[in-house]
C-alpha positions as CSV (number, residue, x, y, z in Angstrom):
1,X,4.3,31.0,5.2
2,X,4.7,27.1,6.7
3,X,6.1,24.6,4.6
4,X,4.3,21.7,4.2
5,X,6.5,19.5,6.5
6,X,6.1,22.6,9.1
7,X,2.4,22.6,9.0
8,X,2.2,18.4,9.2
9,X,4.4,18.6,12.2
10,X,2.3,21.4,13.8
11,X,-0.9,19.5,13.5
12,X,0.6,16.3,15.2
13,X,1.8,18.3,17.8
14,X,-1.8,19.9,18.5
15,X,-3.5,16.5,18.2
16,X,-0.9,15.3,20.9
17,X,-1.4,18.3,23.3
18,X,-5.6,18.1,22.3
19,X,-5.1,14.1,23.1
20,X,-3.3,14.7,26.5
21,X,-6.5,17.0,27.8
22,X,-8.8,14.3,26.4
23,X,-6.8,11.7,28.8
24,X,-6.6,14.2,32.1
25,X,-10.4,14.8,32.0
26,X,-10.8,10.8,31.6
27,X,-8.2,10.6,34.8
28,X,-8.9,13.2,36.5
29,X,-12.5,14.2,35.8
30,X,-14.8,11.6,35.1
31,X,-13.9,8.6,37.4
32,X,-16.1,11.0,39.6
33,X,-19.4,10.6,37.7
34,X,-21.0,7.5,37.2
35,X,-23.2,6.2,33.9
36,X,-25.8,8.6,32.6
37,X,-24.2,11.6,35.2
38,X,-24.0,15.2,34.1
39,X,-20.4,16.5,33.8
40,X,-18.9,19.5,34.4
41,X,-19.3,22.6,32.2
42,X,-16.6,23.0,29.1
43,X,-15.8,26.1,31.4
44,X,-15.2,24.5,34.6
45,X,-13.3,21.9,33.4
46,X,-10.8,24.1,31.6
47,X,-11.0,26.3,35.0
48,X,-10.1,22.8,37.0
49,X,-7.4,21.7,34.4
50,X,-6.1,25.4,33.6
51,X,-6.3,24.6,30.1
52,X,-8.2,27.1,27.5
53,X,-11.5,26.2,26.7
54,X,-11.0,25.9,23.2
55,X,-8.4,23.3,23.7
56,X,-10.9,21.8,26.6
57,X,-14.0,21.9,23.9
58,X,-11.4,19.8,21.8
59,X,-10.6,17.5,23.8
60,X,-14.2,16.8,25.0
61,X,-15.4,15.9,21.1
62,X,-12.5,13.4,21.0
63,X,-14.6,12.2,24.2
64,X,-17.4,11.9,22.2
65,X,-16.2,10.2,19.5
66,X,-14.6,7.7,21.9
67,X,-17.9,7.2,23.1
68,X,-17.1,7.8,26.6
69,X,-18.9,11.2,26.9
70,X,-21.9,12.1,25.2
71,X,-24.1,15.3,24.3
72,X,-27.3,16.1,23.7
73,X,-26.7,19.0,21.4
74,X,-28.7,21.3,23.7
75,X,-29.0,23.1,26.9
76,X,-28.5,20.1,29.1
77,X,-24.9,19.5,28.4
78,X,-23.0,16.1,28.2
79,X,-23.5,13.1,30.2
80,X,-20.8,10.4,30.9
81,X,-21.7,7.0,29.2
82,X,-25.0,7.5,29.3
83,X,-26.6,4.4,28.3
84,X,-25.8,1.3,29.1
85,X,-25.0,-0.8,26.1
86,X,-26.1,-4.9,25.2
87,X,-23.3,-6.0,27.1
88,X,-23.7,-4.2,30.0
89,X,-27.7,-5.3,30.1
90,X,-26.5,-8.8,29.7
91,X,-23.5,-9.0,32.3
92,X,-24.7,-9.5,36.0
93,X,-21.3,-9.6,37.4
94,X,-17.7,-8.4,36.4
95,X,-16.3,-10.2,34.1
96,X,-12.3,-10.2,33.0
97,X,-11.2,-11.3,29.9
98,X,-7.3,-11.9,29.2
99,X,-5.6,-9.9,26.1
100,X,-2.5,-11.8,25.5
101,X,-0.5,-9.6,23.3
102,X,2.2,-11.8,21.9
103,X,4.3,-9.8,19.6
104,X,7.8,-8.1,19.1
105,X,8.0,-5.5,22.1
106,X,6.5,-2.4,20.7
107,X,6.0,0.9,23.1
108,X,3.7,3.0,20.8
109,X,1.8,-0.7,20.4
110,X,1.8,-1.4,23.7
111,X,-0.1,2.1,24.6
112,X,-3.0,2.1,22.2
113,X,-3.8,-1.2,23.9
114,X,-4.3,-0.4,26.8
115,X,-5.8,3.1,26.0
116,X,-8.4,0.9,24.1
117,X,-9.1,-1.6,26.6
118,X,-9.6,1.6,28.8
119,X,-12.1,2.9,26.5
120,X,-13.8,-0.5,26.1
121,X,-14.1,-0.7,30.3
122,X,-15.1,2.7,30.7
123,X,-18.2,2.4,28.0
124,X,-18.4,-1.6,29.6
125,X,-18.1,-1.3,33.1
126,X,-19.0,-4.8,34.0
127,X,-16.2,-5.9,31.7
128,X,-12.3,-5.4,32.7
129,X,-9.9,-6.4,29.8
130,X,-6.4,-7.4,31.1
131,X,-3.5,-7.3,29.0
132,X,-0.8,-9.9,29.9
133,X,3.0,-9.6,27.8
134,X,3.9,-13.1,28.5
135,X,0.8,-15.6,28.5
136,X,3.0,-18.9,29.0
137,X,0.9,-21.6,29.3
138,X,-2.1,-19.8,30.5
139,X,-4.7,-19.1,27.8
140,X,-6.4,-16.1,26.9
141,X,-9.7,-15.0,25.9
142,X,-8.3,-12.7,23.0
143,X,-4.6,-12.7,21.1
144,X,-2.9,-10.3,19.5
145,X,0.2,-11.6,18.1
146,X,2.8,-11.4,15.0
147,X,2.7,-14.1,13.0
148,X,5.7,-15.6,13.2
149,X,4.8,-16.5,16.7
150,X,1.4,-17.8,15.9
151,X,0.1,-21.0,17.5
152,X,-3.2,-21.4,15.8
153,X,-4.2,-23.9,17.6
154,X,-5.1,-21.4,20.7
155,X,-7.9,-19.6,18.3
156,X,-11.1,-20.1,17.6
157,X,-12.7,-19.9,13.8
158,X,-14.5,-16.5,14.3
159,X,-18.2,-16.3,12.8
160,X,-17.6,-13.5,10.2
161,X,-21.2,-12.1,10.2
162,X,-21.3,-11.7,14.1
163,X,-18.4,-9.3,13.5
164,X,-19.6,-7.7,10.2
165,X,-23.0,-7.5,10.3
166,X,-23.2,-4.0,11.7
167,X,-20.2,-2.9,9.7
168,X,-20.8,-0.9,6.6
169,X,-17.6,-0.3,5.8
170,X,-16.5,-3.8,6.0
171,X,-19.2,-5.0,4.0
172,X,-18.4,-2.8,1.2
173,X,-14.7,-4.2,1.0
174,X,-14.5,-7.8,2.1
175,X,-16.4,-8.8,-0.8
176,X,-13.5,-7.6,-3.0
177,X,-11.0,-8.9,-1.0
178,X,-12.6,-13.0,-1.2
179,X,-12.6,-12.2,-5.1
180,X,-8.7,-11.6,-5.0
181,X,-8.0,-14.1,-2.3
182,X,-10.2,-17.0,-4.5
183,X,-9.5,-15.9,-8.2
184,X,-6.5,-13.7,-8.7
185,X,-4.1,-14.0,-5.4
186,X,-2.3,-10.8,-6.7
187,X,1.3,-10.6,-5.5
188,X,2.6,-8.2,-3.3
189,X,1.0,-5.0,-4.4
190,X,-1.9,-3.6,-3.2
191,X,-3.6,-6.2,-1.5
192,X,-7.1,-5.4,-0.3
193,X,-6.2,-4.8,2.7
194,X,-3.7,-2.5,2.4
195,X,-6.9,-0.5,0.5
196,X,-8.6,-0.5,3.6
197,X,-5.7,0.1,6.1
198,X,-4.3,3.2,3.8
199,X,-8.0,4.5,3.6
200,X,-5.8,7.9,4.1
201,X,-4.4,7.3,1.0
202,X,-7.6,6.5,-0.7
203,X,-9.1,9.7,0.5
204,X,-6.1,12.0,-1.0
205,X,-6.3,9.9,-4.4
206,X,-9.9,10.4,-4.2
207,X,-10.6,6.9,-4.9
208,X,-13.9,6.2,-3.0
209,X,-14.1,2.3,-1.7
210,X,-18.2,2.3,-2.3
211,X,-17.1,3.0,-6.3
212,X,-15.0,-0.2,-6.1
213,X,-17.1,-2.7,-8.7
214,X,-14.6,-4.3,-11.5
215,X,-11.8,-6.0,-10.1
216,X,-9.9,-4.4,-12.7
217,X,-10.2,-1.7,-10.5
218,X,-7.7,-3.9,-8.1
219,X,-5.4,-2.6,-11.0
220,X,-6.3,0.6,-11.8
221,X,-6.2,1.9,-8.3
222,X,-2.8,0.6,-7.7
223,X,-1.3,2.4,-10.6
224,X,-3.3,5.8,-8.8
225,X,-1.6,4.9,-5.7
226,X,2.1,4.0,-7.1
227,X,2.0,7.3,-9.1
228,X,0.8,9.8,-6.3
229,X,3.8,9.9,-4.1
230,X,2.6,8.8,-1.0
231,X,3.9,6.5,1.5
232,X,2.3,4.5,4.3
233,X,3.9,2.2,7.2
234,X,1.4,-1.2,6.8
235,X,2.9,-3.9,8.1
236,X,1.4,-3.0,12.1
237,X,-2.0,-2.0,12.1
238,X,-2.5,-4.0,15.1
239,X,-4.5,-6.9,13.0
240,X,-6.6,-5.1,11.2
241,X,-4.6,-5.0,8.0
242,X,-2.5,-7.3,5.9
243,X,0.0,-6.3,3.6
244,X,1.4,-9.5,2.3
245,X,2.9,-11.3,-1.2
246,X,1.2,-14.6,-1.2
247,X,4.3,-16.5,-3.2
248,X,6.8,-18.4,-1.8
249,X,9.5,-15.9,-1.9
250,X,13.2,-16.1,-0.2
251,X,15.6,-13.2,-0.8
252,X,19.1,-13.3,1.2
253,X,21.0,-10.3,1.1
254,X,24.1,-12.4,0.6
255,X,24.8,-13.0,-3.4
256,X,21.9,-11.3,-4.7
257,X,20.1,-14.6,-3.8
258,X,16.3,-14.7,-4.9
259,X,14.4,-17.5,-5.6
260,X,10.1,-18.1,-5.6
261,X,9.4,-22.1,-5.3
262,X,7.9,-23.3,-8.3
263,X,5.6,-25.9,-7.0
264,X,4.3,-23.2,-4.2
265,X,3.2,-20.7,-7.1
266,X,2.0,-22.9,-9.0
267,X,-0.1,-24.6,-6.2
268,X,-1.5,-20.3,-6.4
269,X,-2.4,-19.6,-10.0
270,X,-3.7,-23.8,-10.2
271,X,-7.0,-22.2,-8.4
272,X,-7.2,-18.7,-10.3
273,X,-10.6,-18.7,-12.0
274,X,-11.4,-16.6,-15.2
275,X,-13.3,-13.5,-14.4
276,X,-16.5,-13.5,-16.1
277,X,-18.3,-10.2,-14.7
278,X,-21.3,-10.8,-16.5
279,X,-21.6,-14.3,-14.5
280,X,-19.7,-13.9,-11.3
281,X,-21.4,-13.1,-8.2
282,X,-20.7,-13.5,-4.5
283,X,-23.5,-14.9,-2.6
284,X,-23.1,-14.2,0.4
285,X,-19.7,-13.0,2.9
286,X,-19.8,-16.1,4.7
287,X,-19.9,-18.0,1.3
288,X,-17.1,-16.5,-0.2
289,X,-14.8,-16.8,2.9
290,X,-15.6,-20.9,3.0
291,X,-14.4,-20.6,-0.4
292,X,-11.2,-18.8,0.2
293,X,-9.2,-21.7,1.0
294,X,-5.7,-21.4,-0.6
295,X,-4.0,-20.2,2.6
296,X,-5.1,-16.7,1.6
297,X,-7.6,-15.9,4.8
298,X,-5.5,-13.1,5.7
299,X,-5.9,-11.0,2.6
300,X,-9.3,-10.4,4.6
301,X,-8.9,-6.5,5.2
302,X,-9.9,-7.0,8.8
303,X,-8.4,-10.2,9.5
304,X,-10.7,-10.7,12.6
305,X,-12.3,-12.5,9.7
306,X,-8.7,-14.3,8.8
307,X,-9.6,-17.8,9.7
308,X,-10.3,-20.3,9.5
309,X,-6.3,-20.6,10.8
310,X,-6.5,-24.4,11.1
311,X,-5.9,-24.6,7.2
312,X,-2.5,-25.7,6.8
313,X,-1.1,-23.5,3.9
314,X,-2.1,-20.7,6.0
315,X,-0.1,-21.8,8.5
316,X,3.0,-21.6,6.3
317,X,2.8,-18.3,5.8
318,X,3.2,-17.5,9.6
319,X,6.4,-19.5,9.8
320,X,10.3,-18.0,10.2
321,X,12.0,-17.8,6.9
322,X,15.7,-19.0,6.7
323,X,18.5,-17.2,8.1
324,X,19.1,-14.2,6.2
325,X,15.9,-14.4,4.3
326,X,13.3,-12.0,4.3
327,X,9.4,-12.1,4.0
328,X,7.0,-10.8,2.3
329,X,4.4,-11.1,4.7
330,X,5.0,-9.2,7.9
331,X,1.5,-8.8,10.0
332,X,-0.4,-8.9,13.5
333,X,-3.2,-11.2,14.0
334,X,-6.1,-10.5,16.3
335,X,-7.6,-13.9,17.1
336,X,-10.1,-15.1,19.8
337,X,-9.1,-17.7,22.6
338,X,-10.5,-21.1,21.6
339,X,-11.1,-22.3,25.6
340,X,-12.8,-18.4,26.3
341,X,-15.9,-18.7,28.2
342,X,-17.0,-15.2,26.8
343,X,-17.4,-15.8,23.7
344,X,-20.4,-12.7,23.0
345,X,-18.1,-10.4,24.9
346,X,-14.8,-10.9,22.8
347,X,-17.3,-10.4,19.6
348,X,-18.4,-7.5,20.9
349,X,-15.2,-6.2,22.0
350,X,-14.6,-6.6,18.1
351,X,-17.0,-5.1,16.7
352,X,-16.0,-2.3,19.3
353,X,-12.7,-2.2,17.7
354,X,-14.0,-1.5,14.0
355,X,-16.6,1.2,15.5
356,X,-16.0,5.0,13.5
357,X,-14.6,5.9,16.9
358,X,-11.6,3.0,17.4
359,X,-10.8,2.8,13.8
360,X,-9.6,6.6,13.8
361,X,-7.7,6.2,17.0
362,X,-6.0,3.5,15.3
363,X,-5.1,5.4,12.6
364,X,-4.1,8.5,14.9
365,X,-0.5,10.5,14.1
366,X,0.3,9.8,17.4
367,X,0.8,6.0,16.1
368,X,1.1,5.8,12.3
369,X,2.7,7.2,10.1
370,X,2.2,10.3,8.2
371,X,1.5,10.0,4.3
372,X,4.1,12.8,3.5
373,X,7.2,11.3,2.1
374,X,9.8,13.2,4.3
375,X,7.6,13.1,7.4
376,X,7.0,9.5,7.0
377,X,11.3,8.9,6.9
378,X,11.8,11.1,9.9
379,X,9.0,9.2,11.9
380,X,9.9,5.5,10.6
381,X,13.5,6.9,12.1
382,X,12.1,7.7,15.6
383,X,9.8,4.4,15.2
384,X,12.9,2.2,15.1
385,X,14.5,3.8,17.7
386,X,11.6,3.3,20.1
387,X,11.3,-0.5,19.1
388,X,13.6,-3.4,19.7
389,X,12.7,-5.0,16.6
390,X,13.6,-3.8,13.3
391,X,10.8,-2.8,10.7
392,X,11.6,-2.7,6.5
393,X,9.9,0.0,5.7
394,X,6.5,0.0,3.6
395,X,5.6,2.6,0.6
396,X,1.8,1.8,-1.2
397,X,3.2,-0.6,-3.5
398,X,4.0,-3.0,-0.6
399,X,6.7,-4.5,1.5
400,X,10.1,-4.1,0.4
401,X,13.5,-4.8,2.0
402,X,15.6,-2.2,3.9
403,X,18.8,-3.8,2.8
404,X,18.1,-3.2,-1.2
405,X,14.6,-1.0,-1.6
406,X,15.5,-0.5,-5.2
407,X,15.2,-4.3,-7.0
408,X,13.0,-5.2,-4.1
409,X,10.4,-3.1,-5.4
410,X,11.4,-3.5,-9.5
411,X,11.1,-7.2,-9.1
412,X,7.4,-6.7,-7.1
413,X,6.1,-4.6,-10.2
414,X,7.8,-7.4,-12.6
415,X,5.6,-9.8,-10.6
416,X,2.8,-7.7,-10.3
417,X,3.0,-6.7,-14.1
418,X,3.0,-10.7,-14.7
419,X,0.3,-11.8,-13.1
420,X,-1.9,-9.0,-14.3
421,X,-1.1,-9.9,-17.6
422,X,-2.1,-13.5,-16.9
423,X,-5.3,-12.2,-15.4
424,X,-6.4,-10.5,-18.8
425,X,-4.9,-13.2,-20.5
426,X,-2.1,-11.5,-22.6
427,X,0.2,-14.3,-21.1
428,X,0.1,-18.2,-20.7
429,X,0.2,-19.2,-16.8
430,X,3.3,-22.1,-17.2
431,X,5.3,-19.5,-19.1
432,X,5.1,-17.0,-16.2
433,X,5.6,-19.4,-13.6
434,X,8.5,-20.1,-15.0
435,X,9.6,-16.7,-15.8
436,X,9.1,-15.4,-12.3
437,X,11.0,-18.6,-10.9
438,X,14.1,-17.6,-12.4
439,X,14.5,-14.2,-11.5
440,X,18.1,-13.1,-11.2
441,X,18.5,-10.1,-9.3
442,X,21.9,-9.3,-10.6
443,X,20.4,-9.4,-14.2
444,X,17.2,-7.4,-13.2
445,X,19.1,-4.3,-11.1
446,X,21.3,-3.6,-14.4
447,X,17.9,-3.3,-16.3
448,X,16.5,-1.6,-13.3
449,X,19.9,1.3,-13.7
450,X,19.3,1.5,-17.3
451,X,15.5,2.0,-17.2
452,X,14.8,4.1,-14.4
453,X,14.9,7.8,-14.8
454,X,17.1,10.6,-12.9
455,X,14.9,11.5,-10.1
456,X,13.8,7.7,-9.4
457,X,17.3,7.0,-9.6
458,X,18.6,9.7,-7.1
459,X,15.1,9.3,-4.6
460,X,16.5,5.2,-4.2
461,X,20.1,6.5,-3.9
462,X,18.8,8.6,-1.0
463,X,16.8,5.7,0.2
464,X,19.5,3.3,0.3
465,X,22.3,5.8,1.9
466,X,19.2,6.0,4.5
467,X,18.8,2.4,5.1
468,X,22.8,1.8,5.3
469,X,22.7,4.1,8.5
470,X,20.4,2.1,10.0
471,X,21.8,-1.0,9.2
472,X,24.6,0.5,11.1
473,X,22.3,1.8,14.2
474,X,20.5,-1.8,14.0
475,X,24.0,-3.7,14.3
């Protein structure tokens, strides 16, 4: 009988084999049909590939779910991109658009791009997306970039509802998230977007984002999530996510160092409104995101809709911390070019991106991590060898430090704990201010030792043995 771990790591090695047909028949098959063309039987195929045609019928629904193939559920078979799509009827001539991905070299990232910008030409065929490493001066028509690196003044302030409007799934959660980003700013726990971008979390808790009413719920469903076990990476969903502490926070690794910057967190809770659910209502998306103006855009789940990035306390959050610090906001920005001359393509190129289809090939094993524990370690192990920049790790209570998991993520439920107290009004806001500014580390891990049980005790043991080696692989 197969472990658990046995089992996961079958399955990813299937989908990897299953995903390598789906990419020989887009290479090798298809380039010789046009748009609306027959293709060969499930049969032939397999015959042409010498694969089996189970693994062949596989590979062709991952086809159709891409979008590139489709079928009529009969006797006629499956055609190649058979209809030409709003774009296509629109577009005369070809038309490039320039993808500057701007970002910490990333292989696995670098890959889904392009397999994406693929699938985007081969549905679009009047429209070839080019991805450049190293824009220099040039601009671009689209960004992707970490934001650290972020120069907001390439982008332009995205329409939200051009991108939304079709989107059920995004309707159903941004309205949650401008509630948090305008009233409650939670810290570093279980921002909405790390709801959406863990939505294989969600479905394994059962917690169903269409159920999500009472922002109370905000709390309850990240107490579900911190007790069920499982862990997901995060911090690299490509832009689409944003798992972030909105507080000016510094930790150096040198002297137990930790300090939050009173006037920045106070400049936070000055702008929390009371919740009043009997009153409160969000008129529209748009509304709610003109509102969200404490340098909070991101907390948008798909921070297409992260703008507008001119604000200046945005902006802040994007820059370097001090040497030795860490943040608590790690994230990729997708952003359009503010000089593109394609403005309808790069929205639809979006709302490509957060079709059924995309979003699970974004959340694919073959890219992200898996939600079991030990599979996750062993993967986040190969991860950081493949990548030239190192990654703290990410569990569903948020982003935590490498160098000292276990008071990194004791001092984010003390924070957490605080605010939510505030929030239900158990606790005066100046008092907690100036509680959580004078958090001593030192102090808190002793209380942390003498609190936590045995098996929390020896699971962060194991962690930080885990994260020693790869300080020492990393140095």
């Amino acid at each position: 009988m197969f472990s658990q771990e046995a089992e996961i790591l079958m399955r990813l090695n299937v989908y990897k084999k299953i995903s390598g047909i789906a990419a020989r028949i887009r290479h090798e098959i298809l380039p010789d049909y046009g748009p609306g063309d027959r293709i060969p039987s499930e049969r032939v195929i397999a015959s042409i590939l010498n694969e089996s045609h189970n693994r062949v019928h596989r590979a062709l629904q991952q086809l159709i779910e891409d979008g590139i193939v489709h079928s009529t559920g009969g006797q006629r078979g499956m055609f190649f991109t058979p209809l030409l799509s709003d774009v296509s009827r629109r577009i005369q001539s070809k038309v490039v658009l320039k993808f500057a991905i701007k970002s910490p070299e990333n292989p696995l990232q670098q890959r889904i791009w392009v397999r994406i910008c693929e699938l985007f030409h081969m549905v679009e065929h009047s429209v070839e997306i080019q991805i450049i490493t190293d824009e220099g001066d040039a601009e671009a028509d689209i960004y992707l970039t970490w934001l650290p690196l972020c120069d907001c003044s390439r982008f332009k302030e995205l329409d939200l509802e051009k991108i939304s409007e079709v989107q059920k799934m995004i309707d159903g959660i941004i309205p949650a998230g401008v509630q948090f980003g305008k009233q409650y700013g939670l810290p570093i726990l279980h921002a909405p977007g790390a709801y959406w971008a863990h939505k294989n979390m969600l479905k394994k808790c059962r917690l169903d984002v269409e159920q999500f009413r009472d922002p109370l719920d905000y709390y309850r469903w990240g107490k579900i999530l911190e007790e069920s076990g499982l862990c997901s990476f995060g911090s690299s969903y490509l832009g689409f996510s944003y798992h972030a502490c909105h507080w000016g926070i510094e930790y150096k690794n040198d002297g137990n160092f930790f300090r939050m910057d009173p006037a920045l967190v106070r400049s936070y809770f000055k702008d929390m409104e009371e919740f009043d659910k009997d009153t409160y209502h969000l008129e529209n998306v748009a509304h709610g995101v003109r509102l969200f103006h404490r340098g909070q855009q991101g907390l948008l789940p798909a921070y297409l809709c992260s703008l507008p990035l001119t604000e200046k306390r945005f902006q802040l959050l994007g820059l370097p911390l001090h040497e030795n610090g860490y943040a608590c906001q790690l994230a990729y920005l997708l952003a359009m070019g503010k000089t593109t001359q394609h403005e309808d393509i790069v929205y639809d190129f979006f709302r490509f991106l957060l079709s059924d289809h995309i979003q699970e090939l974004f959340f694919s094993p073959e890219v992200y991590f898996s939600v079991i524990d030990s599979v996750y370690r062993k993967q986040y192990q190969k991860i950081c060898q493949e990548t030239t920049v190192h990654i703290p790790p990410f569990d569903s209570r948020g982003l935590f430090s490498l160098i000292d998991p276990d008071i990194w993520c004791f001092i984010g439920k003390m924070l957490y704990d605080e605010t939510a107290d505030v929030l239900l009004q158990y606790k005066d806001r100046d008092k907690t201010i100036e509680r959580i500014c004078k958090i001593n580390v030192t102090e808190q891990r002793k209380i942390w030792l003498e609190t936590a049980s045995a098996s929390r005790l020896k699971m962060w043991g194991n962690m930080a043995r885990y994260a020693a080696e790869q300080q020492k692989i990393i140095s």
